[in-house]
C-alpha positions as CSV (number, residue, x, y, z in Angstrom):
1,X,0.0,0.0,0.0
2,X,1.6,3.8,-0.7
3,X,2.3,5.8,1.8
4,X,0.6,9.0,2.6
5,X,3.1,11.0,0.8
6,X,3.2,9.0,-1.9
7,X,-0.6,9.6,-2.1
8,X,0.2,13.3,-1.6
9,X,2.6,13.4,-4.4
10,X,0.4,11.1,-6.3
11,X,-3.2,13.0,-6.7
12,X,-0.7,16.6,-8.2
13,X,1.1,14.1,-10.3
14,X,-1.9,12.6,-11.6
15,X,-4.1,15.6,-11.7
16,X,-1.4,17.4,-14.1
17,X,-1.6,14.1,-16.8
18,X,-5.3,14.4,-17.1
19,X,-7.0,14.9,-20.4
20,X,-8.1,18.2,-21.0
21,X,-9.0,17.7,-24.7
22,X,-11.2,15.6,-26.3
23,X,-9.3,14.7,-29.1
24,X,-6.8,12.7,-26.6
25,X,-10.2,11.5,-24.8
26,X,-11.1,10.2,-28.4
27,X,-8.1,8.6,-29.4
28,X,-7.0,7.1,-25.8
29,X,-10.8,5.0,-25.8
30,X,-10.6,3.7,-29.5
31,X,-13.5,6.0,-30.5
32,X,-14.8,6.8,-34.0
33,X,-13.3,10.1,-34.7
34,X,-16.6,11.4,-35.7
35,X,-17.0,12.6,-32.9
36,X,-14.2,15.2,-32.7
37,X,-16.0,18.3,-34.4
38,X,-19.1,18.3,-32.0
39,X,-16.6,17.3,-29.5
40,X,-14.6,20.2,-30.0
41,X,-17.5,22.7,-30.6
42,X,-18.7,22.2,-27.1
43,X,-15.7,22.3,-25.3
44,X,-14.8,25.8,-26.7
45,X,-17.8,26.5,-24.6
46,X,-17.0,24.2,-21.5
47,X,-13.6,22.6,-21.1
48,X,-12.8,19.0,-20.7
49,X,-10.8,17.6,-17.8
50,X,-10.7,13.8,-17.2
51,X,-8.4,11.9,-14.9
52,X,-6.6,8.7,-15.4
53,X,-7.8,6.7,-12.4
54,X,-12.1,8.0,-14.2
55,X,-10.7,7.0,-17.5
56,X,-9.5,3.6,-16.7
57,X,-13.0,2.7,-15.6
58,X,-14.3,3.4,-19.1
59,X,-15.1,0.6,-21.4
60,X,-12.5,0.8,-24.7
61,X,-14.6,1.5,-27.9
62,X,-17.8,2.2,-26.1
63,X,-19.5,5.7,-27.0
64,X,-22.1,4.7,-24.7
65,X,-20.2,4.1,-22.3
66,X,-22.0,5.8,-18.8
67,X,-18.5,7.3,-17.8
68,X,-17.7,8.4,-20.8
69,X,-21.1,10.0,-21.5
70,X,-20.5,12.0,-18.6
71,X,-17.4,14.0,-19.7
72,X,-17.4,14.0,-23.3
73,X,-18.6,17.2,-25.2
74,X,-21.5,16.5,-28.0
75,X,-23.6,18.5,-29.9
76,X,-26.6,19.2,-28.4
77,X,-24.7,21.2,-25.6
78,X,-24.6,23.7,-28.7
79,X,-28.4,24.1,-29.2
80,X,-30.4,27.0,-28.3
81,X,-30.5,27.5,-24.7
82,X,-33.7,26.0,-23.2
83,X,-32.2,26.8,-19.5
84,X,-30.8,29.2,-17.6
85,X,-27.4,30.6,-16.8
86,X,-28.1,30.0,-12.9
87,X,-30.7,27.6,-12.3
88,X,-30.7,27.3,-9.1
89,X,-30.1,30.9,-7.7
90,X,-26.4,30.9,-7.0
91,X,-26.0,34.2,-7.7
92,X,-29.3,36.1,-5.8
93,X,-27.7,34.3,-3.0
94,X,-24.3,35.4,-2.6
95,X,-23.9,37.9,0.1
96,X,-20.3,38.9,-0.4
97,X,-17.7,37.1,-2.9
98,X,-16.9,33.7,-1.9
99,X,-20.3,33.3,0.6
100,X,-23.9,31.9,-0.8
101,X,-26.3,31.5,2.2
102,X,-29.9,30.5,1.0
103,X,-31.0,28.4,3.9
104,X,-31.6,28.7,7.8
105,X,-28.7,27.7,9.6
106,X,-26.3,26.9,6.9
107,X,-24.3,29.0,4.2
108,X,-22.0,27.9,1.4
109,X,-18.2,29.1,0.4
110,X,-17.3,29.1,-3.2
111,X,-13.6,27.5,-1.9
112,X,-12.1,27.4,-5.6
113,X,-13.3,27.3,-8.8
114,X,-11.4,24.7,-10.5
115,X,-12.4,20.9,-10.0
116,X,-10.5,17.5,-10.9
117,X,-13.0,16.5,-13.9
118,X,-15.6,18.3,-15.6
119,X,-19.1,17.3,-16.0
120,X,-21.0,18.0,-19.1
121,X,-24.4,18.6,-16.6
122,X,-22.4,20.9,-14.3
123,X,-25.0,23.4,-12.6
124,X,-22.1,25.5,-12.1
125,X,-20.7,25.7,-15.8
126,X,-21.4,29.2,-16.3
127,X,-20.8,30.2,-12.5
128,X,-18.5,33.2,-12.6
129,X,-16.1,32.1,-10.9
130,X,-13.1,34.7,-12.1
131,X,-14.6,37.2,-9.1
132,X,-14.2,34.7,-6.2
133,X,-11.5,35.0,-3.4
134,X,-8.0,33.2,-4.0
135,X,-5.9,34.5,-1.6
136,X,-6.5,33.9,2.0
137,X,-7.1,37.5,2.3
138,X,-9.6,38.3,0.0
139,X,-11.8,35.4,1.8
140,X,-11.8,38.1,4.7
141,X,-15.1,39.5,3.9
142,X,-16.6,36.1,3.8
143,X,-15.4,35.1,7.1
144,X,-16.6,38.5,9.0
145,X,-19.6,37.9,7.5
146,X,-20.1,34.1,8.7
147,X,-18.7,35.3,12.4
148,X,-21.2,38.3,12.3
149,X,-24.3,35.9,11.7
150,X,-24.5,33.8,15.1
151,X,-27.5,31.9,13.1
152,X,-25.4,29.9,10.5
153,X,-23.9,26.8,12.6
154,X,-22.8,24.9,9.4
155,X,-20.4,25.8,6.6
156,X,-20.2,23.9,3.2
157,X,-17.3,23.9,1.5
158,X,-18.5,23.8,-2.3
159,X,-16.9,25.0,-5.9
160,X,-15.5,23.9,-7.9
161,X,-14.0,21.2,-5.6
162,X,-13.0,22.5,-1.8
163,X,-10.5,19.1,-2.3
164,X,-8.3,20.9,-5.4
165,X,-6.8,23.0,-2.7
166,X,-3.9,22.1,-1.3
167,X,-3.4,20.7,2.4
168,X,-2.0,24.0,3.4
169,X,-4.5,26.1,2.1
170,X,-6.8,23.5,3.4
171,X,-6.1,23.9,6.6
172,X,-5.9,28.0,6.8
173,X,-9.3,28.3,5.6
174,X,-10.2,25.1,8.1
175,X,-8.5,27.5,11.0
176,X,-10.5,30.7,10.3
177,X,-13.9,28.7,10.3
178,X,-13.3,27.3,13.5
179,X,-12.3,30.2,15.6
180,X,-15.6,30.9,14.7
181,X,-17.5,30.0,18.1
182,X,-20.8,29.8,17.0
183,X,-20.3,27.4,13.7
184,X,-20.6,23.6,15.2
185,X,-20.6,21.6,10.9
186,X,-18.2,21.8,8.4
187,X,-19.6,20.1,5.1
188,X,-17.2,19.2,2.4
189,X,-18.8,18.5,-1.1
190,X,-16.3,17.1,-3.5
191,X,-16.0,14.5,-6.4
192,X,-12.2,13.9,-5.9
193,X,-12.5,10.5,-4.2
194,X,-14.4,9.1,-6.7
195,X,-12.6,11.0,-9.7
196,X,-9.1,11.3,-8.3
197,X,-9.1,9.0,-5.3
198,X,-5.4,9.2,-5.0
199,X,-6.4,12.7,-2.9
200,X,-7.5,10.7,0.1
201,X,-5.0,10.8,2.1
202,X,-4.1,9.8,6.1
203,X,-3.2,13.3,6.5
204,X,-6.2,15.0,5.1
205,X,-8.7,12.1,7.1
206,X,-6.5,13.1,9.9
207,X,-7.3,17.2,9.7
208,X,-10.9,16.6,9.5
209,X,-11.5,14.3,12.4
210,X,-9.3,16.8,14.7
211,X,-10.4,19.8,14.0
212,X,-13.3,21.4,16.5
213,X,-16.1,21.4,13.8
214,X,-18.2,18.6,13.1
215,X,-17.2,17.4,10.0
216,X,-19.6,15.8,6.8
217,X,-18.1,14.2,3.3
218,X,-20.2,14.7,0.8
219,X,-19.0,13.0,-2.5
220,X,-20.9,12.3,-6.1
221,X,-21.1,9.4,-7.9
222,X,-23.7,8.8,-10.5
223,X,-23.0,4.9,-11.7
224,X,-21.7,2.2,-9.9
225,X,-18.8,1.7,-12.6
226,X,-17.6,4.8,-10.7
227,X,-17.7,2.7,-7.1
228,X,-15.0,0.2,-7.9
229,X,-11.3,-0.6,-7.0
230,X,-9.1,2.9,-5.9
231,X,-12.5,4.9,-6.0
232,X,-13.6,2.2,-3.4
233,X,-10.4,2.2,-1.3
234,X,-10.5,6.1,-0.7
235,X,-14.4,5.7,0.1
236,X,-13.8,2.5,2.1
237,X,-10.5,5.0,3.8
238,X,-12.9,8.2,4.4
239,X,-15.4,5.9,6.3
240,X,-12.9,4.1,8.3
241,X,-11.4,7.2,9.7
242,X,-14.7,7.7,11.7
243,X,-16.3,10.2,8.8
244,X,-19.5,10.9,8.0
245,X,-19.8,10.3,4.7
246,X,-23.0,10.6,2.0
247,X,-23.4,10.8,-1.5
248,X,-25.6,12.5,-4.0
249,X,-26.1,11.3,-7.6
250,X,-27.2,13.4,-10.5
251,X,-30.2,11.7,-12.3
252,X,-28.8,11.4,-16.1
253,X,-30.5,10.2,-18.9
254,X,-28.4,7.5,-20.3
255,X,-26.4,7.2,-17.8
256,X,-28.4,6.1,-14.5
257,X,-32.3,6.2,-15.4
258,X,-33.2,2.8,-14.8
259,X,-33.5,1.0,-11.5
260,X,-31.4,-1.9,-12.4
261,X,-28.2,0.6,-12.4
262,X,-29.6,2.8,-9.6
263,X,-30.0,-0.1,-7.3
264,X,-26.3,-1.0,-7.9
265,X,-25.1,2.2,-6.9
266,X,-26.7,2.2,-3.7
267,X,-26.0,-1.6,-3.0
268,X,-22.0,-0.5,-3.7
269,X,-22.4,2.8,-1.2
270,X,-23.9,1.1,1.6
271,X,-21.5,-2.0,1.3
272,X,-18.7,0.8,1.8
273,X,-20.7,2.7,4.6
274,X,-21.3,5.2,2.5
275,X,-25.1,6.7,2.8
276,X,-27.0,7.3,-0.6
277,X,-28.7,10.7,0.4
278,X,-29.8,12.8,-2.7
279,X,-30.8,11.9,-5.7
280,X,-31.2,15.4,-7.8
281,X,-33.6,15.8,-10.4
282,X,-31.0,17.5,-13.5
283,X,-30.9,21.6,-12.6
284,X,-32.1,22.8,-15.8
285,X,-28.9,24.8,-16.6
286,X,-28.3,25.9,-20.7
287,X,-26.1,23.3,-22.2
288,X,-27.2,20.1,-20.1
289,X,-30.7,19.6,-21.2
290,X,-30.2,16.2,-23.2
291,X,-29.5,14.9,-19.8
292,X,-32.8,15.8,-18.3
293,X,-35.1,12.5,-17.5
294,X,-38.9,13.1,-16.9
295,X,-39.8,13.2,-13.3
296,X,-42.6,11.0,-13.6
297,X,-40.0,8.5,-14.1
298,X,-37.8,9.8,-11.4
299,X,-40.7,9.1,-9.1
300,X,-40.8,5.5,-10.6
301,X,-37.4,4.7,-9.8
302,X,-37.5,5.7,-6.5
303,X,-40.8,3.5,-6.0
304,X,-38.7,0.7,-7.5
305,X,-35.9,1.4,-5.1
306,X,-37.9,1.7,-2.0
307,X,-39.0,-2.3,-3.1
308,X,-35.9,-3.5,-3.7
309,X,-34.0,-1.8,-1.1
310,X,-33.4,-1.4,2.8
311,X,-34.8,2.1,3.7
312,X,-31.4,3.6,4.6
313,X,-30.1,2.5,0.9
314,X,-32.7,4.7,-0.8
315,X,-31.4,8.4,-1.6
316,X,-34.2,11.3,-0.7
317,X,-35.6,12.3,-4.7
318,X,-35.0,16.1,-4.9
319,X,-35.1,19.6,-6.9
320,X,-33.5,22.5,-6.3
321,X,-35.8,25.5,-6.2
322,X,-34.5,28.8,-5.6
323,X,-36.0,30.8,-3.1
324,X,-37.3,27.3,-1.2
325,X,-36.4,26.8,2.1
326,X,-34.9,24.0,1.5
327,X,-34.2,20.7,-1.1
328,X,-37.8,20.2,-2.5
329,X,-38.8,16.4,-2.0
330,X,-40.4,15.2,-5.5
């Protein structure tokens, strides 16, 4: 087994050889190179970024591939917008740079805006994220604002990926949240250690079990060809550390809107101790559309779930609404 800094070393090392074109994407998984002018269209508009340990879960040759389908630019992210820019109120809801806060009790930090892989149905693609903080110091107006508001308990760590940073930086921001006396949770939401599982390490379990906030993993993972081998180590590692540790899917069409593959996924989660907890109907951003699945079928894959499945294995069916209170339950 590596050691932790070998770990370290290895998620930068592997992050800086991942494909951020989709003619590499194309040619490395034996695909028809049909593909390439769409492919290329779209990523002028949204970039690619795929890591090695995501790509070696692919099936060779397969366009159809559920993986694949997830990170590889097509056509119809070209055709006239039938979404929004912000679907899901991002931007009515930012108090200062860096700081969202749309529900009781809980706000959000933009902590970076880049992220390990991108996702074609990324609710975030057209997030401006070029007038977030960087620095540590230009997050100070975020922090006086989450130590001025003795109402918010609970920070979420969002993005982008709160996991691209480095341990150092990491651990900065980690300090000025908790010399905040009234927050008690600190959420991270991150796709790394199921993308680039390489960036669970000892050290970084190790920070978020001793610092004085509570501390929540939320990670995504949409199929359960995601769930297998490193991806399951680094799950398998976060839970075994003593972390709390859910996940929320994305409901795709093609990619996970049948109950056969959505039962899998949970099976694989709960085997792991992780606990399925959202499953979000597709924010209707411009660009992700094709990916939208009716949710009259939603609702029937849940019902199917709830048959097949222990209770705790079923993930809550939700929409983002802006302006709710909270996750709407469909």
């Amino acid at each position: 087994m590596p050691s932790d800094t070998a770990r370290a070393t290895d998620w930068h090392a592997e992050l800086s050889r991942a494909i951020r074109d989709p003619e590499t994407l194309v040619e490395r998984l034996g695909l028809d190179r049909s593909v390439l002018d769409a492919a290329r269209g779209s990523a002028e508009l949204f970039g690619v970024m795929v890591p090695e340990s995501f790509l070696a879960r692919m099936r060779h040759g397969d366009p159809q591939d559920p993986l694949l389908k997830q990170v590889l630019p097509i056509a119809d992210e070209q055709q006239p917008a039938t979404g929004t820019t912000d679907a899901v109120g991002d931007l009515d809801a930012r108090r200062v740079p860096g700081l969202i806060h749309k529900y009781d009790g809980r706000a959000l930090l933009i902590a970076t805006g880049s992220c390990a892989v991108h996702c074609r149905y990324c609710f975030r693609r057209h997030y401006p994220y070029g007038e977030e903080p960087r620095r540590l110091d230009e997050w100070d107006p975020a922090i006086d604002e989450l130590a001025a508001d003795d109402s918010i308990d609970e920070v979420i760590l969002s993005g982008g990926d709160p996991l691209m940073l480095t341990d150092t930086r990491l651990d900065r921001l980690f300090e000025r949240l908790e010399a905040i006396p009234h927050l008690a949770r600190l959420r991270i939401h991150t796709r790394l250690p199921v993308v680039l599982p390489s960036r669970v390490t000892e050290t970084l379990c190790h920070r978020l079990r001793a610092g004085r906030l509570t501390p929540v993993v939320v990670v995504h993972a949409n199929h359960p060809a995601e769930v297998v081998d490193d991806c399951s180590d680094a799950l398998r590692r976060l839970v075994e550390s003593g972390l709390t540790v859910l996940n929320q899917s994305v409901l795709l069409a093609g990619v996970n809107d049948d109950a056969d593959t959505l039962a899998e996924l949970c099976t694989r989660l709960a085997n792991l101790g992780v606990v399925p907890y959202y499953l979000h109907q597709l924010d209707r951003v411009a660009g992700v559309m094709h990916f939208e699945v009716p949710e009259s079928h939603g609702r029937r894959l849940i019902a199917e779930l709830e048959r097949r499945l222990p209770g705790y294995a079923v993930p809550r069916y939700v929409r983002e609404v802006p302006g709710a209170a909270g996750k709407v339950r469909l």
